[in-house]
C-alpha positions in Angstrom: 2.0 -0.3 17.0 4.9 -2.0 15.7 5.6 -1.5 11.8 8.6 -3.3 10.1 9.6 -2.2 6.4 10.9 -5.1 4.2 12.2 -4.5 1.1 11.7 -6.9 -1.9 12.4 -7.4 -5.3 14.9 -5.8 -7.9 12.5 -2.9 -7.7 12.8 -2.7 -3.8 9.4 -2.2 -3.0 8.2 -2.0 0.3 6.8 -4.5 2.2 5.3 -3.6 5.6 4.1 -5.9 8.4 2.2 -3.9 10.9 1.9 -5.4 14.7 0.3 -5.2 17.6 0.7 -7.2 20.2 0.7 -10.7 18.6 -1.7 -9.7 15.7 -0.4 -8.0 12.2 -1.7 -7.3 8.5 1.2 -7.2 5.7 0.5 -4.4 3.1 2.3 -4.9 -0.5 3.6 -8.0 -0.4 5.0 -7.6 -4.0 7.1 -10.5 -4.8 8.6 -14.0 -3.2 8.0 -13.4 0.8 10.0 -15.7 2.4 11.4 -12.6 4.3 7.9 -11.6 5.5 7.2 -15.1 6.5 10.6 -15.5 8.1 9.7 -12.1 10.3 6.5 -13.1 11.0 7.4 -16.7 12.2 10.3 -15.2 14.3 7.6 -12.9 15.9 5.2 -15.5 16.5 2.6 -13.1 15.3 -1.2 -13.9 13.8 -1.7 -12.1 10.5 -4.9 -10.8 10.1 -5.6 -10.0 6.2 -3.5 -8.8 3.3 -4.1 -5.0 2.1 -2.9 -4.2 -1.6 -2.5 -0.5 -2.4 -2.5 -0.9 -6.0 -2.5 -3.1 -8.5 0.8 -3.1 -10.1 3.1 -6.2 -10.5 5.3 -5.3 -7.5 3.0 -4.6 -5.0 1.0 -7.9 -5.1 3.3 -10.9 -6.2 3.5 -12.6 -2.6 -0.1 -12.4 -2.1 -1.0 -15.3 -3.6 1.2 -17.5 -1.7 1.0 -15.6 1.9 -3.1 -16.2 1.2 -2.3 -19.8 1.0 0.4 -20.2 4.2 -2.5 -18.2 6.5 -6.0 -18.4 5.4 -6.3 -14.4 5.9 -8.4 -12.0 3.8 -7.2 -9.8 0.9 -8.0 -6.4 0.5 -7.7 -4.6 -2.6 -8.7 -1.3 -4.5 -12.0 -1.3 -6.4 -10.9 0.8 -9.4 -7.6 -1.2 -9.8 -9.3 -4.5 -10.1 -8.5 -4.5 -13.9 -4.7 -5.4 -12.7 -5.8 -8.1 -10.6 -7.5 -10.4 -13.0 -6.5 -12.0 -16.5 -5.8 -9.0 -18.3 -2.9 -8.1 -20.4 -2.1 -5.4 -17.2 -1.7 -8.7 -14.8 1.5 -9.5 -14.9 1.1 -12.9 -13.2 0.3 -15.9 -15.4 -2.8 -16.1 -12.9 -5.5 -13.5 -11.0 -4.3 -12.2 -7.7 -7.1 -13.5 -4.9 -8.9 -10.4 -3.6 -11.5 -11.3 -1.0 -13.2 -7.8 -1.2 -12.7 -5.2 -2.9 -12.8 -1.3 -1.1 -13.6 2.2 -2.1 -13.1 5.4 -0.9 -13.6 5.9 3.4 -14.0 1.8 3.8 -13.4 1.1 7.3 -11.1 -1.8 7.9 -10.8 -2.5 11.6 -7.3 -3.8 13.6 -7.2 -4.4 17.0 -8.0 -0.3 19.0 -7.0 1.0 15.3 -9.8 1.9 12.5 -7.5 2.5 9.0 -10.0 4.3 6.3 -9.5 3.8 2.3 -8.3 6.9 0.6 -8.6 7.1 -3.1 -5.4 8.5 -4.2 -5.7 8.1 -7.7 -2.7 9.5 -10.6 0.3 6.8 -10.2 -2.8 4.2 -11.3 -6.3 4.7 -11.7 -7.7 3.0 -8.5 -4.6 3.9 -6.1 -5.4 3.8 -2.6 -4.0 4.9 0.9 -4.5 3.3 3.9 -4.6 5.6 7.0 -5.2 5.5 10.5 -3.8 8.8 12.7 -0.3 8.9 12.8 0.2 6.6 10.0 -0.6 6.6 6.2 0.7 3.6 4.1 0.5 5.4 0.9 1.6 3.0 -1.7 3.0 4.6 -4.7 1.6 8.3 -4.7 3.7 10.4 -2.5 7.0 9.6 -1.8 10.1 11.2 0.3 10.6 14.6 -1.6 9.0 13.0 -5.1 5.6 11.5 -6.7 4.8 8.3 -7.8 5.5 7.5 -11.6 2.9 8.6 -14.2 4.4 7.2 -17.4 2.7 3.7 -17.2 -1.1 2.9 -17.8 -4.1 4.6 -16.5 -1.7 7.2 -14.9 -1.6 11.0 -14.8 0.7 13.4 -13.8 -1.9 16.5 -13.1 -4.3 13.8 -11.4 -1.4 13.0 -8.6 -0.4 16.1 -8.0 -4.2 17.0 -7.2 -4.4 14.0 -5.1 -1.7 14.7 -2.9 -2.8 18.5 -2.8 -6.3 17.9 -1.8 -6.3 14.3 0.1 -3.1 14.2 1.7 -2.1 17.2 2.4 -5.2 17.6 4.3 -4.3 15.3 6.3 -2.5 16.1 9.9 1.1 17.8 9.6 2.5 15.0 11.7 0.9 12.1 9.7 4.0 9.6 9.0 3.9 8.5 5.3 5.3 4.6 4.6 5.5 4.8 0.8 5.9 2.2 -1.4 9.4 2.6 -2.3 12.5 4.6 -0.1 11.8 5.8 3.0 9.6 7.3 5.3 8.6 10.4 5.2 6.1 13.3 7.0 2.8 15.0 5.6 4.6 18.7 7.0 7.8 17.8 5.5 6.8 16.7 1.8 4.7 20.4 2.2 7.7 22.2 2.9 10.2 20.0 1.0 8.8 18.1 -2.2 9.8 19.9 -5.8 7.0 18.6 -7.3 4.3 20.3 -5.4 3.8 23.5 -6.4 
């Protein structure tokens, strides 16, 4: 499996489109995506569907229009579904287009791989994770030696660091963590390495 990291916005979030042969899903596509399109089209690869790890602004602003462009399915957090509509958390002057919403152990099936929902909640209330053994697209809950912010609505600090103590740290050692923002990290080394884990 191919996954390429794409980093958008004046907050730099990350993009990922995730390949296998010609087929792909893009997870977070938080603002314009002409890059994501432009990787895509130079791939010649079939997206499959759309999977948002949270709700916040910069983790779903290119969904609409990528929706649009290839008639694919959006996936989205259950207990986030209060940032995805007209609310005063939606930042968008219009409601983000979820197909179908998950909870926690959903099943969402790509090509040989089976990626399960994990409820990660603490940077936002419905935070998810997205995992299939080796790899863990884990939004904006753990990232390379730090956590996700907890200063914003319908965030807690003690409710992340619980998450990422009892979900993902359970998880394999050699699990390979795509966060949301910076870089790549491991499940063994944010266990040996991250200050905020206690």
């Amino acid at each position: 499996m191919e996954i390429k990291s794409i980093k958008l916005g004046d907050l730099r979030t990350n993009a990922y489109i995730v390949s296998k042969g010609k087929q792909c899903f893009i997870v977070d596509p938080g603002f314009e995506p002409s890059e994501i399109i432009e990787y895509i089209k130079s791939k010649k690869l079939e997206p499959q569907f759309i999977y948002i790890t949270h709700g916040h602004h910069d983790h779903v602003g290119g969904v609409r229009e990528l929706k649009e462009l290839y008639h694919i399915p959006v996936y989205a957090p259950l207990k986030d579904k209060i940032w995805m509509g007209d609310t005063p958390y939606n930042y968008w002057p219009y409601e983000i287009p979820v197909d179908q919403y998950v909870v926690e152990n959903d099943i969402i099936d790509f090509e040989d791989y089976q990626f399960r929902v994990i409820e990660t909640p603490g940077h936002s209330m419905g935070s998810t994770a997205l995992y299939a053994a080796p790899y863990l697209f884990g939004g904006d809950t753990l990232f390379y030696e730090a956590v996700g912010r907890t200063d914003i609505p319908f965030s807690d600090e003690a409710t992340i660091i619980d998450t990422i103590k009892t979900k993902l740290f359970k998880l394999p050692d050699d699990t390979q963590v795509f966060p949301g923002h910076g870089k790549p990290t491991t499940i063994f080394h944010e266990k040996l390495n991250n200050p905020f884990i206690k």
